[in-house]
N, C-alpha and C positions, 0 to 999 in steps of 0.2 A: 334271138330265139323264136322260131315258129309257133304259132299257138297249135294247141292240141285242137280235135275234129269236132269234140264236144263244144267248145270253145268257140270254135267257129259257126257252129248251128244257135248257139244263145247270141253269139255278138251279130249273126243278121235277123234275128228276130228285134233283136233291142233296135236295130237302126229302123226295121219295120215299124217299131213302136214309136221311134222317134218323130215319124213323121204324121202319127199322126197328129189330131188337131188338138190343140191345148185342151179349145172347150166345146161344149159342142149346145151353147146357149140359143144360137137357130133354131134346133133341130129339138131342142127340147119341148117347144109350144106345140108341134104337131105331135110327140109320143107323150105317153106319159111315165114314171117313173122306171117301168121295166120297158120301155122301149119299145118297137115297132114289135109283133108276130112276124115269125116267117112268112103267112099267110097274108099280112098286109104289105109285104114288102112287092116293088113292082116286079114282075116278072124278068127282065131287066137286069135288076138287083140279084131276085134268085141266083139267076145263072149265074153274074160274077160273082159271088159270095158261096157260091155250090158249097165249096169242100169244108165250110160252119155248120150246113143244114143240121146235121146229126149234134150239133154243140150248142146250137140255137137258144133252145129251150132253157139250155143252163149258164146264158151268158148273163152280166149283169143289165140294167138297162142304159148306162152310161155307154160300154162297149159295144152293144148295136147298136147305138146313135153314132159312136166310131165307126164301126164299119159301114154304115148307111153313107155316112160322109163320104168316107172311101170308096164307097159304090158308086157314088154320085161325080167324083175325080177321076175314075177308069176310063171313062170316054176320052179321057184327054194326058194320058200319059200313051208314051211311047209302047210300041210293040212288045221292047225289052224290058218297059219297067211293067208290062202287064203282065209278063210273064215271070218277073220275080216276083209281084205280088201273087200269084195264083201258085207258086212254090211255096212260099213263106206262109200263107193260108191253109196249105195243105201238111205243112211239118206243121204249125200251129196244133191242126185240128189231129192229129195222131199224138200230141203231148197228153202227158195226162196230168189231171188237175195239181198234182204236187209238182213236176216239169214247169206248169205253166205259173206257179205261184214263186218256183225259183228262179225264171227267167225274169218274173215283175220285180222281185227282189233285185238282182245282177241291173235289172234297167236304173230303177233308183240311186243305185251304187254310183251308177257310169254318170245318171246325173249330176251327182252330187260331186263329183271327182272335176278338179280346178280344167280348166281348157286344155292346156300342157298333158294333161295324162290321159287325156282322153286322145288327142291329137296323138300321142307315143301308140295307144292303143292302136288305133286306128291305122297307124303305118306298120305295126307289128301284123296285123291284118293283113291289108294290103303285101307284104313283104310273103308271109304264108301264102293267097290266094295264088303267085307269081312263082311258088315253087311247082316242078314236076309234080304228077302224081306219084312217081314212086316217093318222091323223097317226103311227101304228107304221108304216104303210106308208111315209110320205114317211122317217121314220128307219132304215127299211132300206132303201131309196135310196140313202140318203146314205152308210151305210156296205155298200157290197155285200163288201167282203170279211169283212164280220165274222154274214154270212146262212147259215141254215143248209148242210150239203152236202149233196148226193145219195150212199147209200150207198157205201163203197167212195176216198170222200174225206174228209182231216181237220179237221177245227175250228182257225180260229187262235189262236196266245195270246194272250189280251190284257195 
């Protein structure tokens, strides 16, 4: 069975999340508890981090020492993976704070789920991304309550 579209925009955020860094123990002697300002971030940074600017201010300081991290790793990831980070940055920053606290939720879950189920996941994924478009289409048809929302509305559980 193909995952729904919803479904598919939280499991590539969760693999975004995945990666990033456990801890971010470095990076904590130069910030202090709320993390760098945007304003001390280097210009550099700005740009690849653009599409946070507006979220900045309301991140915690753990998560801009994440994305500083990540900042600092874009020089050296591929063409293609710079541009799914700069997609996944950008659906990130149009979630809204309920979105984003179910997606942390769905991430925990997927952690906490044995190797096997996650791997199951993962090719249930994979097996979706490899369908046509019409046929993700006809399965968001078929489940319209479970299709993305427009900002400002929340995600169901499944």
């Amino acid at each position: 069975m193909a995952l729904p579209s919803h479904v598919r925009l939280v499991f590539a955020l969760l693999l975004l999340l995945l990666a990033l860094p456990a801890g971010a123990h470095a990076a904590k002697g130069a910030a202090d508890s709320r993390g760098p300002e945007w304003a001390q971030l280097t210009p550099e940074h700005q740009h690849i981090l653009a599409p946070l600017a507006q979220d900045w201010p309301n991140l915690e300081g753990k998560r801009r020492i994440k994305w500083v991290e990540i900042a600092k790793r874009y020089p050296k990831m591929t063409p293609q993976e710079q541009q799914r980070l700069q997609s996944r940055m950008k659906q990130w920053a149009s979630m809204t704070p309920e979105q984003h606290a179910q997606v942390r939720e769905r991430y925990k879950k997927l952690k906490a789920m044995p190797p096997e189920k996650r791997e199951a996941i993962q090719l249930k994924w994979r097996e979706y991304e490899g369908l046509p478009e019409e046929e993700k289409k006809t399965l968001r048809d078929a489940h319209p309550g479970q299709t993305p929302r427009k900002p400002g509305q929340t995600l169901t559980h499944d």
